[in-house]
C-alpha positions in Angstrom: 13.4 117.3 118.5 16.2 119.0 120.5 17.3 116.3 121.6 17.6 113.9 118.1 19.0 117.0 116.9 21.7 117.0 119.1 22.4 113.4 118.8 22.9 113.5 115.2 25.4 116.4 115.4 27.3 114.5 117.8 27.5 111.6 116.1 28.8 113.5 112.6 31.2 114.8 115.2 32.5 111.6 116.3 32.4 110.2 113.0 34.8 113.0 111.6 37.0 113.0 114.8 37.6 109.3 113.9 38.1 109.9 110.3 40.7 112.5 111.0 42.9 110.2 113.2 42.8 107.5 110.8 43.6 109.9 107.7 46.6 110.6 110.1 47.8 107.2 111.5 47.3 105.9 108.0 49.8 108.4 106.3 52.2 109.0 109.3 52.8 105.2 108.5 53.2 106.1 105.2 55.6 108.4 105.6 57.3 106.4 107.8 57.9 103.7 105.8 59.2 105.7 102.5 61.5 107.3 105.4 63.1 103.6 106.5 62.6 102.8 102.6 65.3 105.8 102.3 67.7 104.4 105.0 69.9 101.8 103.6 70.8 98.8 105.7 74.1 99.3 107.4 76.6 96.4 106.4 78.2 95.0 109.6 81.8 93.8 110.1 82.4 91.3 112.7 85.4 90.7 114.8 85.8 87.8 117.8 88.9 88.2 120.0 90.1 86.8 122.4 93.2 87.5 125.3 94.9 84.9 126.7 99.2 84.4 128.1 101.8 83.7 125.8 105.4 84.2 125.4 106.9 87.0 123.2 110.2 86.4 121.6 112.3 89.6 122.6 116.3 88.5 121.2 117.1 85.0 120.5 116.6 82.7 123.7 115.1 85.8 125.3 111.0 85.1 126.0 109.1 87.3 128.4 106.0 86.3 129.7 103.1 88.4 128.1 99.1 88.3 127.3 98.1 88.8 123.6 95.2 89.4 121.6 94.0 86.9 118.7 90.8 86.1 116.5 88.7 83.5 117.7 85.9 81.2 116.4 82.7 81.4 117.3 81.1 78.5 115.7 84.1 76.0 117.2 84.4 77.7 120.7 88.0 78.2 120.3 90.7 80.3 119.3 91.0 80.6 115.3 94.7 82.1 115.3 97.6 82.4 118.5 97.6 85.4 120.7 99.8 88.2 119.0 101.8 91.2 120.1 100.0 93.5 118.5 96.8 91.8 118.2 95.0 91.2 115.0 94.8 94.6 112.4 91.0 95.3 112.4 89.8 96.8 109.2 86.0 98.7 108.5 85.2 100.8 105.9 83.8 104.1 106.6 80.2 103.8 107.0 80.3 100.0 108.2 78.7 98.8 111.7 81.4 97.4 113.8 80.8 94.6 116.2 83.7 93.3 118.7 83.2 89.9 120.2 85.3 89.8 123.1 86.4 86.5 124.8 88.4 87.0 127.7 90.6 83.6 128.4 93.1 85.3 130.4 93.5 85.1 133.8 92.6 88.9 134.9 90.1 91.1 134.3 90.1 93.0 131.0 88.1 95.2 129.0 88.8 96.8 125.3 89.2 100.3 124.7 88.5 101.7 120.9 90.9 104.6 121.1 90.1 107.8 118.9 87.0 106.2 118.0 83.9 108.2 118.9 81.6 104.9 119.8 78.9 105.2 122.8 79.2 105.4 126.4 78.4 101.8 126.9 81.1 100.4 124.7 84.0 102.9 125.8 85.5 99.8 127.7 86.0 101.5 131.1 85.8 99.4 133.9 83.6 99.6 136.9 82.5 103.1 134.6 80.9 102.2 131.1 80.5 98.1 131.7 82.3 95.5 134.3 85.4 93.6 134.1 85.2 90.7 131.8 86.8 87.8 133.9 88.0 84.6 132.2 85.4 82.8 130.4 83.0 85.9 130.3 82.1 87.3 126.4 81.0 91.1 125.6 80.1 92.8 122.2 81.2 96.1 121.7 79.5 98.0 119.0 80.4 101.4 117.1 79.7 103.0 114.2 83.1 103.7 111.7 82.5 107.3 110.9 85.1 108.7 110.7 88.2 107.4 108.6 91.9 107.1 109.9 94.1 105.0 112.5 92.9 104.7 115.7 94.1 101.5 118.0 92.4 99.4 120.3 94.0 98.3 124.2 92.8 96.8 127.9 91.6 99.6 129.5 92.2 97.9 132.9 95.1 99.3 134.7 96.4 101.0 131.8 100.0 101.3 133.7 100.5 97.1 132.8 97.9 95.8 130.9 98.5 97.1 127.6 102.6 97.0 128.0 101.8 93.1 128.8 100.4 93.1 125.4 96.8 93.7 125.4 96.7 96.1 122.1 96.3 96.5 118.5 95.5 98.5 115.5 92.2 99.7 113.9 92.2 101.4 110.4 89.0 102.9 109.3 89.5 102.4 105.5 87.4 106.2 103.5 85.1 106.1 101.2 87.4 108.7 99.0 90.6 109.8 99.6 92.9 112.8 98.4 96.1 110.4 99.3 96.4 107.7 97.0 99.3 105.0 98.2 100.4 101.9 96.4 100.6 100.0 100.0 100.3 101.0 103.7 102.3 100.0 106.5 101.5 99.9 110.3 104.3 100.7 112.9 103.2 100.2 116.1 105.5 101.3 119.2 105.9 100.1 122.8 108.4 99.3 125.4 108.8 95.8 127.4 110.1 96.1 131.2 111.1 92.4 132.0 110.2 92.7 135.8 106.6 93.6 135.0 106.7 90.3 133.0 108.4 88.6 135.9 105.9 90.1 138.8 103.3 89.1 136.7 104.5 85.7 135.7 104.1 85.1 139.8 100.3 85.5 139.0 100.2 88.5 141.4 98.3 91.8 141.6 96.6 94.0 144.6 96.4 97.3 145.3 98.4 98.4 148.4 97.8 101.6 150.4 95.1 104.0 148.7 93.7 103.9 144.9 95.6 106.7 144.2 98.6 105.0 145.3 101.1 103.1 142.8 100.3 99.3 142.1 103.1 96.9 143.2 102.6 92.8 142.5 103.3 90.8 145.7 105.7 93.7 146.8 107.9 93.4 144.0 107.2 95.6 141.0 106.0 99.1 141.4 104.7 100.6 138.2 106.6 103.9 139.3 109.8 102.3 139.3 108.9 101.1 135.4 112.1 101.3 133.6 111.6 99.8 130.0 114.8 97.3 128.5 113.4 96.6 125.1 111.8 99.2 123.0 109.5 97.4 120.3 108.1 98.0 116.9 105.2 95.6 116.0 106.2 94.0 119.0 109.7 93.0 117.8 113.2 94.4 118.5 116.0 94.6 115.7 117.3 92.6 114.4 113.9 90.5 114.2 111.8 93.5 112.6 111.1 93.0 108.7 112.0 95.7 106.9 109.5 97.8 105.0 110.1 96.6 101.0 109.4 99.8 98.6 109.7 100.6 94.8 111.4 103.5 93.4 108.7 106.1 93.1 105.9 104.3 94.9 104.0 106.4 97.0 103.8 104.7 100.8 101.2 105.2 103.8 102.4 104.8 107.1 100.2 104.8 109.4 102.3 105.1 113.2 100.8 104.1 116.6 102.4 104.7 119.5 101.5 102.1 121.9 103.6 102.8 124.8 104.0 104.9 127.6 106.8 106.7 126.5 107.7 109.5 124.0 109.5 108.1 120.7 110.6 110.0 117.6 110.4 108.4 114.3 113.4 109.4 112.1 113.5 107.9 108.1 117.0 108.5 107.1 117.4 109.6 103.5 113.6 110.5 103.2 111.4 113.2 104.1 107.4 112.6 104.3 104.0 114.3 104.2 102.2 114.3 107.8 98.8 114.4 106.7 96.6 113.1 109.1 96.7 113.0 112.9 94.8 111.2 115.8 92.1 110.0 112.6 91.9 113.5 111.4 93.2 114.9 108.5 95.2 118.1 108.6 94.1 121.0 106.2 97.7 121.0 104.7 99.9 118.5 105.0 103.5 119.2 106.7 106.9 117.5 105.0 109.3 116.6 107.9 112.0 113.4 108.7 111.5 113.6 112.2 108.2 113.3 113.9 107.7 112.9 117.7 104.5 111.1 119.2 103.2 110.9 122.3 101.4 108.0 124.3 98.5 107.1 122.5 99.1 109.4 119.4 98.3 108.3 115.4 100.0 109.7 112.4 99.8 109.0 108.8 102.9 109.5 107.1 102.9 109.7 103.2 106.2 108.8 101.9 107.4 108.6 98.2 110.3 106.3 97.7 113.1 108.4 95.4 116.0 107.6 97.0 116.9 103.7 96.2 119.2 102.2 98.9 118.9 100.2 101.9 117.8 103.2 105.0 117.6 103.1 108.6 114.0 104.0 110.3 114.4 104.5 114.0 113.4 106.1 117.4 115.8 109.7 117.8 115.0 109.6 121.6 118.0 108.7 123.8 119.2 104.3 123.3 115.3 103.6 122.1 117.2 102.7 119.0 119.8 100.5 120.0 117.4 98.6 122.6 115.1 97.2 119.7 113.7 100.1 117.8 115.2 100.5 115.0 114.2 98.8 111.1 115.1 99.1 107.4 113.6 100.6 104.4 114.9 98.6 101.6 114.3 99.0 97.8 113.7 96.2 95.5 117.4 96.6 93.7 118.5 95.6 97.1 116.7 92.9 98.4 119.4 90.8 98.0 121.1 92.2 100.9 118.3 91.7 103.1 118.5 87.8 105.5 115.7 85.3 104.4 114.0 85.8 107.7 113.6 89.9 106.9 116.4 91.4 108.9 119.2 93.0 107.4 122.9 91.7 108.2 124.1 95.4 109.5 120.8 95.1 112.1 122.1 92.0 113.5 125.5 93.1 113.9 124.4 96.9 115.6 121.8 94.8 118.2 124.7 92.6 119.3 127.3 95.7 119.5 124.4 97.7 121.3 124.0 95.2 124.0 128.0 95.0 123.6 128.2 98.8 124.9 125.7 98.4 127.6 127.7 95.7 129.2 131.2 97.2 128.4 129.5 100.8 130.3 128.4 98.4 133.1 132.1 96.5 133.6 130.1 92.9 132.9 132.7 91.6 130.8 131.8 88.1 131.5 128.5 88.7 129.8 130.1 90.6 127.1 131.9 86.9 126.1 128.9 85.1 124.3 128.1 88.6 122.6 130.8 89.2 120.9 131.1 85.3 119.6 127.6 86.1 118.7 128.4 89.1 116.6 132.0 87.5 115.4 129.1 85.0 113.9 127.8 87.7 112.4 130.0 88.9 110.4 131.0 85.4 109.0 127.2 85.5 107.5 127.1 89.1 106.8 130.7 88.3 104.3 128.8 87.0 101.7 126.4 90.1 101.1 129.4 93.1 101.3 130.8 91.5 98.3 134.2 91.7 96.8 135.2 95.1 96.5 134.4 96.0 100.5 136.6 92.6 101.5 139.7 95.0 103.1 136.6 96.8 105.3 135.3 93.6 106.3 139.0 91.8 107.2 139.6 95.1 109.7 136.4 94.4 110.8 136.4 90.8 111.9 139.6 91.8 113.3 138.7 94.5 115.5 136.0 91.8 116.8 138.4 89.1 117.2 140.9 91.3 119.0 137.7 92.2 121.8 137.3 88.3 122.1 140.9 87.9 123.0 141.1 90.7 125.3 137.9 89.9 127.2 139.7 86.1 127.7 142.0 87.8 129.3 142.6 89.9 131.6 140.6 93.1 130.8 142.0 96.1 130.4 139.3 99.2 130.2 141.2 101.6 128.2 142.1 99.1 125.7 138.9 97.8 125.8 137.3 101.4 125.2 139.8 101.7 122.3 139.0 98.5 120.5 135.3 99.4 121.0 135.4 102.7 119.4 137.5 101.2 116.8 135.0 98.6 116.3 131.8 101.0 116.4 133.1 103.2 114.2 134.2 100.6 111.3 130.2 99.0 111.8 129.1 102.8 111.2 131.4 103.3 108.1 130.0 99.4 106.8 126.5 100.9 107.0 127.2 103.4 104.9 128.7 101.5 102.0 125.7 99.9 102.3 123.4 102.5 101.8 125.7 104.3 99.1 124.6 101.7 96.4 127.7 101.2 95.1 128.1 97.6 95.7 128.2 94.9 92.5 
């Protein structure tokens, strides 16, 4: 009786042991699945790049050897758009999954970096650290998460000292689901710097490490990254007088949203125009700060908020040392003055100040001989630039051609410095005094 007694309770036991897990598996799924039910799908934006050589136009006839980034096409195999310095803008929208496709048909190793963006280890882009070196022909996906809105940039991570100076970057805006800072467009300046003998070493199809790791890197003995000295500073990977000018509106309210690319300091000047700092490095600032001058370091973001209320035709340039005259410098030009902007986007003044910029640099270095095509170049210049100063500015531009014609006929000659020095002055000064009638508005 015991016994049967026992057997019974042991089997209510097991029958209310079983019940209770299945109560509880049964509802934990339940729960479960009104949780995921909660958790909207993610929508996914999807990028393919590729890196492969190309050739970036630095002055006219001037090419430097260089690698670039540019979209490719997955269901053909092959490259939807040419390699570009910068690479292709990538836009998300906060709250978007990201996917990179990256095809590497370049020669050398690469990897991409998502800088300022706060993805996993695995898809830092870090090489020999958070994933290999893709070689050509290999493909990885990167993957992040855009949580956080603001300008970030993406770069080869390998060798960080050439790679990315070769080419091998590009921007990333992370567009917010609200914003305080409404713009009626956005602009994105990227900076970097071009030394032609990295182009050159490269060009050799060179590259090994000599000495220790934490020694410099130098290309079959002839280019040592210490040595780097930079000949054309770039914005958007152009040099004036090549760099379309930014087109505003009086009263239009303008983002810009500045990447500094390079390995060098710059600082961005807008003359006649203050702005609003209000973000930095994809963060906004509590409050923003008005400034015309704002410095950024290597790697850096800012976004500039600028409201256009002072119509004219302004310079926007580099303040650090001959950045300017070596390629970075642009225009800001309002709509009233369009007409005195080239059909290909450059400004007549901007062609004029790059060829008495490179002018200078020879005239400081006693190459007069190079100085020859230069000024015939700029003499050309001026023929063109004749039809936009208009009527009333003709005695300015006479004294000018003549100053530039008297330069020509001195350096056919036999040069004399101090003469030369004089005519020079003479000549920068009058180019100065042009740009200002220019920007005064008071042309017909």
């Amino acid at each position: 009786m015991n016994n049967i007694r026992k057997m019974i309770l042991m089997t209510c036991g097991l029958i209310i042991v079983v019940g209770i897990a299945v109560f509880t598996i049964y509802f934990s799924k339940q729960d479960a699945s009104a949780q995921d039910g909660k958790k909207e799908p993610k929508e996914t934006k999807v990028f393919h790049l590729y890196a492969a050589d190309m050739q970036q136009e630095m002055a006219q006839g001037t090419t430097l050897y260089s690698w670039g980034f540019g979209l490719w096409d997955p269901e053909k195999n092959a490259p939807a758009s040419k390699p570009t310095i910068p690479g292709p803008e990538l836009r998300a929208k906060q709250g978007q999954h990201v996917k990179v496709v990256f095809h590497n048909q370049q020669k050398e190793m690469h990897t991409i970096h998502f800088h300022g963006i706060d993805n996993s280890f695995q898809g830092d882009g870090t090489p020999d650290m958070s994933q290999h070196g893709m070689m050509k022909g290999n493909t990885f996906t990167y993957e992040f998460d855009a949580k956080e809105p603001g300008t970030f940039w993406y770069h080869c991570h390998v060798e960080q000292d050439r790679h990315p100076e070769m080419g091998l970057y590009g921007a990333i805006v992370i567009e917010p689901k609200d914003t305080k800072y409404k713009a009626d467009k956005e602009f994105t300046i990227l900076l970097s710097e071009r030394d032609p003998a990295l182009s050159a070493a490269e060009g050799k199809e060179a590259g090994q490490y000599v000495g220790t790791a934490a020694e410099n890197i130098k290309l079959e003995g002839e280019y040592d990254t210490a040595d780097r000295k930079a000949k054309y500073y770039t914005i958007n990977g152009k040099l004036d007088p090549e760099i379309p000018p930014i087109q505003v509106k009086k009263g239009g309210k303008y983002l810009i949203r500045l990447i500094n690319a390079g390995s060098e300091v710059h600082t961005f000047h807008t003359h006649g125009h203050h702005f609003k700092i209000v973000a930095s490095d994809g963060r906004d600032y509590p409050e923003p700060i008005t400034k015309d001058s704002v410095t950024i370091g290597p790697g850096e973001r800012y976004d500039l908020l600028l409201t256009a209320d002072n119509p004219g035709m302004w310079p926007i340039h580099c303040h650090m040392g001959p950045h300017a005259t070596h390629g970075m410098h642009m225009m800001m030009v309002y709509d009233e003055y369009h007409h005195h902007v080239n059909h290909g986007g450059t400004t007549p003044i901007g062609n004029v100040k790059h060829n008495l910029a490179v002018l200078k640099q020879y005239q400081y270095e006693k190459k007069y001989e190079l100085m020859k095509p230069e000024i015939s170049e700029l003499t050309k210049g001026l023929k063109g630039f004749y039809n936009v100063v208009a009527s009333e500015h003709y005695d300015e531009w006479t004294a000018l051609d003549e100053t530039a014609t008297s330069i020509q006929k001195q350096l056919d000659g036999k040069v004399n410095p101090a003469s030369l020095k004089k005519s020079m002055d003479n000549l920068t000064k009058q180019i100065n005094d042009m740009e200002q009638l220019l920007q005064g508005g008071d042309m017909s």
